[in-house]
C-alpha positions, 0 to 999 in steps of 0.5 A, spaced: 917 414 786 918 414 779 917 419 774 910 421 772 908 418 766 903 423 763 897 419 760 893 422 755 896 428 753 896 430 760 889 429 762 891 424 767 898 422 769 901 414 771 906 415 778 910 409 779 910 407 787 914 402 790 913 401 798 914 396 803 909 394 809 912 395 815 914 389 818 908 389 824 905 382 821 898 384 823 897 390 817 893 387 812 892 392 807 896 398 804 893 405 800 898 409 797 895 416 796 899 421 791 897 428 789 901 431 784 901 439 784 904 442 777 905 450 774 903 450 768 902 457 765 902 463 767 902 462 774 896 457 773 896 450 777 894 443 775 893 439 781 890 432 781 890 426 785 889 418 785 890 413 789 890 404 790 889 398 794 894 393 796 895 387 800 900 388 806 906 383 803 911 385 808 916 386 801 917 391 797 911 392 792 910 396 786 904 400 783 902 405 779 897 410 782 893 414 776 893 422 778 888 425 775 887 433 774 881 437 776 881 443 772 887 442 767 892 438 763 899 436 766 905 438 762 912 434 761 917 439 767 917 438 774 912 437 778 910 437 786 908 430 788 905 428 796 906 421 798 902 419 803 901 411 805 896 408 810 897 401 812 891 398 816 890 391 820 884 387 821 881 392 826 882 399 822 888 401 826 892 405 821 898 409 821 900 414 815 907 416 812 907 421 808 913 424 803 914 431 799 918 431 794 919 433 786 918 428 780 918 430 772 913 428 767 914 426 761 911 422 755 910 416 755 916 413 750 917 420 750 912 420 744 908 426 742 902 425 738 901 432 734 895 436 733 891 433 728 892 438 721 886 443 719 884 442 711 
């Protein structure tokens, strides 16, 4: 996992995932779920999650999973971010990895657009 790339000013943040499939050749499709977990200020948390589709490909794959905050924007900082990965086969039979771990959000090129000016 990467870092976060925040989106729109923080109201939503794009998490590149790579995984592999196990070698099981009977599992067809994958889904990454991530959520993301982030004190913002005084003690506030922003919290969000997302999630994708993939074929089982059996080799390293990559995707970028959109997290989108419930109530409040993310920061750039250190944030908290749950990986869980279901891959199923034809009949629905699924199996769950799951990965707790730190990743940094930040701007993406690290730009920031500046609040627009009063007249």
């Amino acid at each position: 996992m990467g870092p976060g790339s925040l989106v729109a000013d923080g109201a939503a943040v794009d998490v590149p995932l790579t995984f592999v499939c196990d070698s099981d050749p009977t599992l067809l499709f994958a889904v990454p779920f991530v959520e993301v977990n982030q004190r913002v200020s005084d003690g506030r948390i922003a919290n969000g999650f997302g999630n994708e589709e993939a074929s089982c490909t059996r080799q390293a794959q990559t995707v970028t999973v959109r997290v989108i905050p419930r109530v409040m924007a993310f920061n750039p900082g250190t944030a908290v971010a749950t990986v869980m990965l279901q891959t199923c086969n034809a009949q629905f039979q699924c199996a769950v990895t799951r990965v707790d771990t730190e990743i940094q959000l930040t701007e993406p090129g690290g730009a920031h657009i500046p609040p627009m000016a009063r007249e």
